[in-house]
LOKE-140955 format. One record per residue (C-alpha): x, y, z; residue in one letter; residue number from 1. Coordinates in steps of 0.25 Angstrom, whole numbers, plus 5000, padded with zeros to 4 digits. Layout:
N
> px, py, pz, resn, resi
> X, Y, Z, A, NUM
...
// end
This chain:
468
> px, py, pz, resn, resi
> 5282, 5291, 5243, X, 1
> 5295, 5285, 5249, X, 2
> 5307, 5294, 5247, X, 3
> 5322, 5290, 5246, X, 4
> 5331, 5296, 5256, X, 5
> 5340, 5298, 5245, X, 6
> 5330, 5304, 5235, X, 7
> 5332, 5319, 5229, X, 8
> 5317, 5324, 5239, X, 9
> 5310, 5334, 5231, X, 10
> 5297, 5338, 5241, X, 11
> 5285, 5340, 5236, X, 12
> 5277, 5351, 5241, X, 13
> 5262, 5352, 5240, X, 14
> 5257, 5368, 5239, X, 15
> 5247, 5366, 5248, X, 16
> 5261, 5362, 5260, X, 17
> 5266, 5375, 5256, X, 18
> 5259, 5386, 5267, X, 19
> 5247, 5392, 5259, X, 20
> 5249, 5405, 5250, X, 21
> 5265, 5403, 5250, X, 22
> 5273, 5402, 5238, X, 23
> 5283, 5390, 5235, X, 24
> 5296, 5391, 5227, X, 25
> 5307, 5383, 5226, X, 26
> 5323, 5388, 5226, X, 27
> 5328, 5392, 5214, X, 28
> 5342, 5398, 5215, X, 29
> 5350, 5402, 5227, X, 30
> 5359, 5414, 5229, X, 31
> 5364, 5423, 5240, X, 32
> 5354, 5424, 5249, X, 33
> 5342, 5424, 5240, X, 34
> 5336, 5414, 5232, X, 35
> 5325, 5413, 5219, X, 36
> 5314, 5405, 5219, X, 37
> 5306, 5400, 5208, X, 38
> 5293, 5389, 5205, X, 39
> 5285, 5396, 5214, X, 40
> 5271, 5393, 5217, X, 41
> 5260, 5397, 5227, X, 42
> 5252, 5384, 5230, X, 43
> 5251, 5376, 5217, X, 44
> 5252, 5391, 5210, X, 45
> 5265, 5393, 5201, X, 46
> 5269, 5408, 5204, X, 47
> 5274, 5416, 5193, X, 48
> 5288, 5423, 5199, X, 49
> 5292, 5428, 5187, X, 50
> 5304, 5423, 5190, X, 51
> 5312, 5418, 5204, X, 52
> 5308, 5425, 5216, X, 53
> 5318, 5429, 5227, X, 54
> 5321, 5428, 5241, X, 55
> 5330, 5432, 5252, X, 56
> 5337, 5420, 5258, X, 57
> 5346, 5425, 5267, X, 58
> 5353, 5415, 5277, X, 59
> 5343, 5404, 5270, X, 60
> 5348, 5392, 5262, X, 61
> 5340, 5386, 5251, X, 62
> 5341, 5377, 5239, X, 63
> 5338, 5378, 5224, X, 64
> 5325, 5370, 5223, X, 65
> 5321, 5370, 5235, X, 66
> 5307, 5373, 5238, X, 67
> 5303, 5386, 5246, X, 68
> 5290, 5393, 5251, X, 69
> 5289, 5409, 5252, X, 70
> 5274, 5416, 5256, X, 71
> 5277, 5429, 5248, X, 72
> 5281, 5432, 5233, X, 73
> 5285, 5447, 5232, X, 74
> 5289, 5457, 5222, X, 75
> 5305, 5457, 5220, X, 76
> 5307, 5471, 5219, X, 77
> 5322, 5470, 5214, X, 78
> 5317, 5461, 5204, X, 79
> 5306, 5466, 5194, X, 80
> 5295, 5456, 5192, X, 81
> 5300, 5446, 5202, X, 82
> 5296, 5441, 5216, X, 83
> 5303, 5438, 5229, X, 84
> 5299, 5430, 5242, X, 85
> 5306, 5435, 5257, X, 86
> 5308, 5424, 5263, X, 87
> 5305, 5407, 5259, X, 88
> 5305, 5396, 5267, X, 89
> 5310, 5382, 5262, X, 90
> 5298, 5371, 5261, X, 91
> 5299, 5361, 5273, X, 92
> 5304, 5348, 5266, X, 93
> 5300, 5339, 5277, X, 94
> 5285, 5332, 5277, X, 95
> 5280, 5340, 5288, X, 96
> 5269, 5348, 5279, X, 97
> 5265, 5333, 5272, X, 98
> 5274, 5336, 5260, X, 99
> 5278, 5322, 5252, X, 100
> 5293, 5322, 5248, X, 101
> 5296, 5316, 5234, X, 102
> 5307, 5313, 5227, X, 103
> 5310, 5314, 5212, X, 104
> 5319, 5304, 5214, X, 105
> 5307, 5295, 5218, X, 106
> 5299, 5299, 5206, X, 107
> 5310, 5297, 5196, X, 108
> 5310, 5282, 5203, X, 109
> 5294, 5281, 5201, X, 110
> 5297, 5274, 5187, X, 111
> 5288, 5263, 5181, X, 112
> 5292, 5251, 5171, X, 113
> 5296, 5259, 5161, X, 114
> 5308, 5262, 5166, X, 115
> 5313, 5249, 5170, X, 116
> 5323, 5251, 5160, X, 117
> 5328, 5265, 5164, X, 118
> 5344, 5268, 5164, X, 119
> 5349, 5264, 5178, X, 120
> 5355, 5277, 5185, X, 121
> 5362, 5278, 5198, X, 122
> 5356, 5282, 5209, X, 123
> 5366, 5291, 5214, X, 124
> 5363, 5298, 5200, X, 125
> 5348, 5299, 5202, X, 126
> 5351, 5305, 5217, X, 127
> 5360, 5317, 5208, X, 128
> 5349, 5317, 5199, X, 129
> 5338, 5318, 5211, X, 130
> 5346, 5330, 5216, X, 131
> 5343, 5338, 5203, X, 132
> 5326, 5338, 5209, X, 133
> 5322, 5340, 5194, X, 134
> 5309, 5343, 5192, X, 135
> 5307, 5349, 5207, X, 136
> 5296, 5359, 5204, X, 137
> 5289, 5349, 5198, X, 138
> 5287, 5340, 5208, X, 139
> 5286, 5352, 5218, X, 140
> 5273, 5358, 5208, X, 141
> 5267, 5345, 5207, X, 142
> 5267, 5340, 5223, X, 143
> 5253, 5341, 5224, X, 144
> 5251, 5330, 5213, X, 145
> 5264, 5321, 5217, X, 146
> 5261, 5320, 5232, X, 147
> 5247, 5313, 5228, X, 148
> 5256, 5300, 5229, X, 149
> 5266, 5293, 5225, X, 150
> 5269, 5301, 5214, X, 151
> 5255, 5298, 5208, X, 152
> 5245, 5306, 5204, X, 153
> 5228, 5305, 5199, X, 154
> 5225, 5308, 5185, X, 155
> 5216, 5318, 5188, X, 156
> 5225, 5325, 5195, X, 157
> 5235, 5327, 5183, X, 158
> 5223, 5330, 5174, X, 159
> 5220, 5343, 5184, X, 160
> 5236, 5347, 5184, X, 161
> 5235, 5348, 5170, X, 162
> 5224, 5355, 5167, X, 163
> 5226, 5364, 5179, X, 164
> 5239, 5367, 5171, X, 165
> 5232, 5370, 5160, X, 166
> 5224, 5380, 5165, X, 167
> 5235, 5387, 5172, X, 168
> 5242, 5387, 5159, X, 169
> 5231, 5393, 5152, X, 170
> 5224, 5401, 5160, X, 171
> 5220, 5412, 5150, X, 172
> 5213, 5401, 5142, X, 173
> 5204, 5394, 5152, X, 174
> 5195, 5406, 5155, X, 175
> 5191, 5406, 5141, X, 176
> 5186, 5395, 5144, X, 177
> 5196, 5382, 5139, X, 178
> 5197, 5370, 5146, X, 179
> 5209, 5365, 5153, X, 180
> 5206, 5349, 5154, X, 181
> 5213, 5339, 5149, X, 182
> 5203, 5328, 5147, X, 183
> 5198, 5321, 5137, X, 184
> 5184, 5326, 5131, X, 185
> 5184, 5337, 5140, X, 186
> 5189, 5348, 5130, X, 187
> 5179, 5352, 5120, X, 188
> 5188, 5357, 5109, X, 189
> 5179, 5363, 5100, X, 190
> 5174, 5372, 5110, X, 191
> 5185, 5378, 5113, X, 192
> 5191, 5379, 5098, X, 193
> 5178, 5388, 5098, X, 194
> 5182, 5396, 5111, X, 195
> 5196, 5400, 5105, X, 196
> 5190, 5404, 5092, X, 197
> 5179, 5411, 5099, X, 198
> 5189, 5419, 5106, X, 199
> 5198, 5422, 5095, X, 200
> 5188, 5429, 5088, X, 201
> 5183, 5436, 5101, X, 202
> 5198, 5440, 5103, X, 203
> 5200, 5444, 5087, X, 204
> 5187, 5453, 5087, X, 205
> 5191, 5460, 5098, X, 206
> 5203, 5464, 5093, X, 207
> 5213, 5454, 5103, X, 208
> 5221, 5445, 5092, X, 209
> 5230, 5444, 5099, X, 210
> 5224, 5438, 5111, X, 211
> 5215, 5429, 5100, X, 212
> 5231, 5425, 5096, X, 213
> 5233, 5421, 5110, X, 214
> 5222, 5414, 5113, X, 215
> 5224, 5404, 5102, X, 216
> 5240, 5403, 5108, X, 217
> 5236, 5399, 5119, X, 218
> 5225, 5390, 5117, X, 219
> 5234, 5383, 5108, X, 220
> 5243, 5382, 5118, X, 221
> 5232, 5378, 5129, X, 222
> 5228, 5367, 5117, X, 223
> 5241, 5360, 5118, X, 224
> 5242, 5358, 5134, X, 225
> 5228, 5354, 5135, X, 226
> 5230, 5345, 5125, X, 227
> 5242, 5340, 5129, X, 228
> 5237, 5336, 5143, X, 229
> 5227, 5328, 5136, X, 230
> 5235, 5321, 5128, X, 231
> 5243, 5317, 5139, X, 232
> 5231, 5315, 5148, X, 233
> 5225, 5304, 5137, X, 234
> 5236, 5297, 5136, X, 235
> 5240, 5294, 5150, X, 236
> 5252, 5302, 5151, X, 237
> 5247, 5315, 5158, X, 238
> 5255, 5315, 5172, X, 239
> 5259, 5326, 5184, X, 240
> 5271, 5329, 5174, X, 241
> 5265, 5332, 5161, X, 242
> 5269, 5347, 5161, X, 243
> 5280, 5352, 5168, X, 244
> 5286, 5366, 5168, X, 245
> 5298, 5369, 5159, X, 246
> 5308, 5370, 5169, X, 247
> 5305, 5356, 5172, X, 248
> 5309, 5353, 5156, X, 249
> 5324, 5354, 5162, X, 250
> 5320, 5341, 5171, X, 251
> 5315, 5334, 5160, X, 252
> 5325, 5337, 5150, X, 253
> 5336, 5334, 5159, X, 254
> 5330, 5321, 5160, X, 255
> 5327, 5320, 5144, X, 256
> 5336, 5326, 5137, X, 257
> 5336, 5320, 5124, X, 258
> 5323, 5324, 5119, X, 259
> 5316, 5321, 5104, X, 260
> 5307, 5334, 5100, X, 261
> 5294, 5335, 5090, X, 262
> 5291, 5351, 5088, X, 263
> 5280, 5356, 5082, X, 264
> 5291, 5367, 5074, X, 265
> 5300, 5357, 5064, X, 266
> 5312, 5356, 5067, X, 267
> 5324, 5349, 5058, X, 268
> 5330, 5338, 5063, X, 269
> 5345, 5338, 5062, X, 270
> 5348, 5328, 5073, X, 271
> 5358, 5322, 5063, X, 272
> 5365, 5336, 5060, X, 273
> 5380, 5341, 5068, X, 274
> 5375, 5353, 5070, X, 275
> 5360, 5357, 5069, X, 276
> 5354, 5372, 5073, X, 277
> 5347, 5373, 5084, X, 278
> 5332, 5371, 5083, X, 279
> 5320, 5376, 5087, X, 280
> 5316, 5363, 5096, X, 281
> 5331, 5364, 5103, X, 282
> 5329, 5379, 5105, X, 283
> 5316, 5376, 5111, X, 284
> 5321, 5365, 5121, X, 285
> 5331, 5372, 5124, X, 286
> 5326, 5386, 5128, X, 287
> 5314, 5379, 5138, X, 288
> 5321, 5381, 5150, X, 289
> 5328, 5395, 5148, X, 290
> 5343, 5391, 5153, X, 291
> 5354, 5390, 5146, X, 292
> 5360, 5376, 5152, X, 293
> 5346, 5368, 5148, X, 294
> 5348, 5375, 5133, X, 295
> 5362, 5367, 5136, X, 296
> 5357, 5357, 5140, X, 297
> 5346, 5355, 5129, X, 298
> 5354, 5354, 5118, X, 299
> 5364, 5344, 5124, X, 300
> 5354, 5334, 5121, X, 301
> 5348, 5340, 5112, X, 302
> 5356, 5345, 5102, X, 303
> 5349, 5342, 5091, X, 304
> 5333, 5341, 5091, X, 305
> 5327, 5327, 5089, X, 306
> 5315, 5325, 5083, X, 307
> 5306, 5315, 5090, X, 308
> 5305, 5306, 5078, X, 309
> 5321, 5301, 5084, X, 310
> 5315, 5298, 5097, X, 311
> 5320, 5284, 5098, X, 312
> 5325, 5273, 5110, X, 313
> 5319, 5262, 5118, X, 314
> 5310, 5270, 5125, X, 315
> 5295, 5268, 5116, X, 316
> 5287, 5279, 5116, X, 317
> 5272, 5274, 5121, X, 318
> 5261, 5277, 5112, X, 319
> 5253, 5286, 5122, X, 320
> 5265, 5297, 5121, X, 321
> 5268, 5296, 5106, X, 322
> 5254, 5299, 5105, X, 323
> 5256, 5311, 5114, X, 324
> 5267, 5315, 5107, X, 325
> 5260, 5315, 5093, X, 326
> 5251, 5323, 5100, X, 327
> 5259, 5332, 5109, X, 328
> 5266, 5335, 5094, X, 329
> 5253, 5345, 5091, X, 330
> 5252, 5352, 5103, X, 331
> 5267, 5353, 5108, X, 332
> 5278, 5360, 5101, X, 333
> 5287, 5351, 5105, X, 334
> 5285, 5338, 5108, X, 335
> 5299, 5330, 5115, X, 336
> 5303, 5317, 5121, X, 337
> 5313, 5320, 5129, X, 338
> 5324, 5306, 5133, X, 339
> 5334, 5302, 5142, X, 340
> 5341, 5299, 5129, X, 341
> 5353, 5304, 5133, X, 342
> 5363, 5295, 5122, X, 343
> 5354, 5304, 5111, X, 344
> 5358, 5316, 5116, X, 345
> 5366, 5327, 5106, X, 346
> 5373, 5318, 5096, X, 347
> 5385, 5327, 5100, X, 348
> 5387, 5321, 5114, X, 349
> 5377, 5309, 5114, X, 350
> 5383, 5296, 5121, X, 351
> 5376, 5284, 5113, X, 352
> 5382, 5274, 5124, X, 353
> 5371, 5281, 5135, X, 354
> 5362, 5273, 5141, X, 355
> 5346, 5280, 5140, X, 356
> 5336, 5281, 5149, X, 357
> 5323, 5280, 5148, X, 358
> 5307, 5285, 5145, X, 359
> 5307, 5297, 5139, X, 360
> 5296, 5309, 5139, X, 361
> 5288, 5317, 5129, X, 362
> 5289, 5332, 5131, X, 363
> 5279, 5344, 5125, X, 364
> 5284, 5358, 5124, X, 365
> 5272, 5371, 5121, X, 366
> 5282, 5382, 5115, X, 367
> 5271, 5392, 5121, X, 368
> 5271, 5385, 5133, X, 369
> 5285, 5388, 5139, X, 370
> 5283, 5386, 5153, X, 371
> 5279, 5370, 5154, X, 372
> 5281, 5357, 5144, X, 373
> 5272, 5344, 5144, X, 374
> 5275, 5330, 5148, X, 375
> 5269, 5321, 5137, X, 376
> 5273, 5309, 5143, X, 377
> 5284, 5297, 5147, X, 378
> 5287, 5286, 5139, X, 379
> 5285, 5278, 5153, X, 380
> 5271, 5285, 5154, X, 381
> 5277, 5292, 5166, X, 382
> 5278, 5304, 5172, X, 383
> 5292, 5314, 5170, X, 384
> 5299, 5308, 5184, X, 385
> 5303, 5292, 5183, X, 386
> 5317, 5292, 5178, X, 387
> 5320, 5307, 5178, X, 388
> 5330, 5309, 5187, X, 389
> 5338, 5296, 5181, X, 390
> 5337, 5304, 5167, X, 391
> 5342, 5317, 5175, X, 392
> 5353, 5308, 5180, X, 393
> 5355, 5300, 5166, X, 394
> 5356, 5314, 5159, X, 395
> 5366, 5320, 5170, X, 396
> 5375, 5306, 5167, X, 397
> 5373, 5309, 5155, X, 398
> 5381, 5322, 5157, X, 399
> 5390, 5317, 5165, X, 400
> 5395, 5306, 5157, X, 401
> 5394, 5313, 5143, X, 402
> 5396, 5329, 5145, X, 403
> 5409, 5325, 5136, X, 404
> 5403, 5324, 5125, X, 405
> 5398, 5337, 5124, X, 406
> 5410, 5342, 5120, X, 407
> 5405, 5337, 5105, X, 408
> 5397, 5350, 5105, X, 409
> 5404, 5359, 5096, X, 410
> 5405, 5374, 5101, X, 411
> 5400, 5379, 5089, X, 412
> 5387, 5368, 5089, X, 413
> 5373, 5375, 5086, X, 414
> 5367, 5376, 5100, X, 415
> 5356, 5385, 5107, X, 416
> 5359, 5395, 5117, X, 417
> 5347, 5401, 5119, X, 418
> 5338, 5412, 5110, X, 419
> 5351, 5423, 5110, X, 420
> 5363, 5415, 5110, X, 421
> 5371, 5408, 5100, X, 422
> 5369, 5396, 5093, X, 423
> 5382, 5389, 5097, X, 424
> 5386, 5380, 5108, X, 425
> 5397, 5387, 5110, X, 426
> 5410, 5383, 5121, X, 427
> 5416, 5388, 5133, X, 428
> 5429, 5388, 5128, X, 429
> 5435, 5375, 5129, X, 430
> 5422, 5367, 5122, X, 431
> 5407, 5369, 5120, X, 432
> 5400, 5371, 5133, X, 433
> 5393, 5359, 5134, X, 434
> 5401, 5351, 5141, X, 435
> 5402, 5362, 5154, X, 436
> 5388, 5362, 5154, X, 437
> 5385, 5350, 5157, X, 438
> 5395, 5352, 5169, X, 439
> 5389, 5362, 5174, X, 440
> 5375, 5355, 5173, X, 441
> 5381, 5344, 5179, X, 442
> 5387, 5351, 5191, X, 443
> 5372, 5355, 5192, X, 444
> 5368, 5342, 5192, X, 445
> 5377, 5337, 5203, X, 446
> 5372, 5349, 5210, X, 447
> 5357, 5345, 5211, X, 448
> 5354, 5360, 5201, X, 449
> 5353, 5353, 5188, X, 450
> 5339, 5360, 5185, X, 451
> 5341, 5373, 5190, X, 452
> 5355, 5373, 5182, X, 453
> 5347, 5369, 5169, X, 454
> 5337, 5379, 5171, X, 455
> 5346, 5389, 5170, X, 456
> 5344, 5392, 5187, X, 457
> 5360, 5391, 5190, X, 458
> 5364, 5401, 5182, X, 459
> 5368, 5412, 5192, X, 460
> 5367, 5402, 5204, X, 461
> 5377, 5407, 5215, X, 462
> 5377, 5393, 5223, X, 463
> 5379, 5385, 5212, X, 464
> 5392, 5389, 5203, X, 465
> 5394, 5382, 5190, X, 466
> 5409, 5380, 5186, X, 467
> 5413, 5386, 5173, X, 468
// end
């Protein structure tokens, strides 16, 4: 692929490039002389950390994001439970070891004639945007898959990465003997409808409800991601991107933050109402990601919870994904399509003057499955990448231009702030607090830490001082 000097690089590193048996890592915050590193994985192994692991970094200089390699993982004796590296060395971005560099940029450009009618943004803007890397994990997990070709990949090879995820997921389930495959006429139903029941009653008689409870959780759960796979695999929609981890939500979002939600728990809608409670779908959303400034962010745009039956605009939703949709509706607790809608956002603040973008994308959330959330498809029958860093720069203009209008918020306006905190927005003395987070996100933004802030990563960052 041929790379724009300009573009935001993003390398691509295949495991088997890395020196065998070591561990990779990437940067995750930067202090005095130490630094904490997280996604780590051995090969094409994720490792469980239980948490960051530290190193010594003395007279080094490293960058949040960057990717690192390390050939021990040791107890960390002054933190219980958690693990340290001595010493890690900094990947080699040059090409000597065959590594392909891509850029996001490029696939964001990689569109198709869907989005001939796409809003126009600057290229200076996509270039800010570029410099946030979203969903650098991802691509970094998936090299082996995108450095095929030009960004294209066999069927086949999709088929085996969701089934192997699958059977990573499930792992208790598939010596018992279920089947992992996502194929057509390959499952035979009955039989294993006989199989559950079968161990059930082994597990009651034995005296193990509680593991004959268990079983049935989880193959209910199993169920549902099989089943989903298949659904998306018959209708042509199944792609490298059909299930992402739920940090990665925070890309997405970003990009898509007005969002239109089916859940399987009712809800009333009160999209019409001043001042509506908080409900069970906004608590939801807005506790996916654990930090406080996504919960934020969340309910900026999405104040009030919009039932999918308001989607409307030009953009028509194909008939392949409103039949996944009706589908994904039994085994999805949620069920959302997220938009670059951005003139739809919270009545409070909403500009009806802003131009949209397009091609929207069907979402699925498992409440029992906390860790990751499906792709169902693209209005565009495309992957998550064409248009996402216009709709990261579309929603930081957004921002930009409108972050007055927050100040329509009242202080005393219901708002979720977690599990133990109040129910109001609340101010900061001088207003409601809306209006200085979006600076302080912005300040982010303009900084090329727009993620990590979002996650909740910046929070005690010594490099990176937000102003009150």
């Amino acid at each position: 692929m041929e790379n724009n000097k300009n573009d935001n690089e993003i390398i691509i590193l295949n495991p088997e490039l890395v020196e065998a048996g070591n561990y990779v890592g990437a940067i995750k915050s930067i202090h005095t002389g130490f630094v904490f590193i997280d996604n780590v994985k051995r090969g094409y192994e994720t490792i469980n950390t239980n948490g960051d692991v530290f190193c010594n970094t003395e007279n080094a200089t490293f960058e949040i994001g960057q990717l690192v390699e390390f050939h021990e993982l040791n107890t960390d004796t002054k933190r219980v439970g958690k693990f340290r590296t001595e010493s890690i060395t900094l990947i080699d971005s040059s090409l000597e070891k065959g590594q392909k560099q891509l850029s996001i940029m490029n696939f964001s450009k990689t569109t198709s004639p869907y989005h001939d009618l796409k809003k126009i943004i600057s290229e200076e803007d996509l270039l800010k945007a570029g410099e946030n890397k979203p969903l650098a994990e991802f691509i970094q997990q998936m090299a082996w898959l995108l450095n095929k070709g030009d960004n294209d990949y066999r069927p086949e090879d999709i088929i085996k990465l969701s089934e192997d995820f699958i059977a990573k997921n499930f792992s208790m389930l598939t010596p018992l003997g279920f089947k992992c495959n996502i194929t057509q006429g390959e499952i035979d139903q009955e039989a294993e409808n006989r199989l559950v029941d079968e161990n059930v009653k082994l597990y009651n008689e034995s005296g193990l409800q509680g593991q004959a409870a268990s079983l049935k959780k989880e193959y209910a759960q199993f169920l549902s991601v099989r089943s989903a796979f298949t659904l998306m695999n018959e209708n042509n929609l199944l792609n490298y991107s059909s299930v992402l981890e739920i940090r990665n939500f925070v890309e997405l979002f970003y990009s898509f933050p007005v969002c239109f939600t089916y859940s399987k728990e009712s809800f009333q809608i009160k999209t019409n109402e001043d001042d509506p409670q908080v409900d069970h779908v906004i608590k939801f959303f807005s506790d996916c990601i654990g930090s406080k400034e996504f919960r934020t962010l969340y309910q900026i745009y999405n104040r009030r919870t919009r039932p999918i039956s308001q989607f409307i605009g030009k953009d028509i939703m194909p008939p392949n994904i409103v039949r996944v949709m009706n589908k994904a509706k039994e085994l999805f607790d949620y069920v959302t399509i997220m938009t670059p809608y951005h003139d739809m956002s919270s009545r409070e603040w909403s500009n009806s003057n802003w131009l949209r973008n397009i091609d929207p994308i069907l979402v699925g959330f498992i409440k029992d499955m906390p860790t990751h959330f499906f792709i169902l498809g693209r209005w565009s029958q495309t992957g998550i990448f064409p248009l996402l860093i216009d709709c990261i720069a579309d929603t930081s203009n957004h921002l930009k231009l409108n972050k007055h209008l927050l100040k329509n918020f009242q202080s005393d306006t219901y708002w979720y702030n977690g599990k133990d905190e109040g129910n109001s927005l609340g101010s900061n003395g001088s207003g409601n607090r809306l209006e200085p987070f979006a600076d302080k996100l912005l300040l982010a933004y303009e900084n090329g830490l727009l993620f990590p802030f979002l996650r909740g990563e910046l929070a005690n960052e010594e490099i990176y001082r937000f102003p009150n």
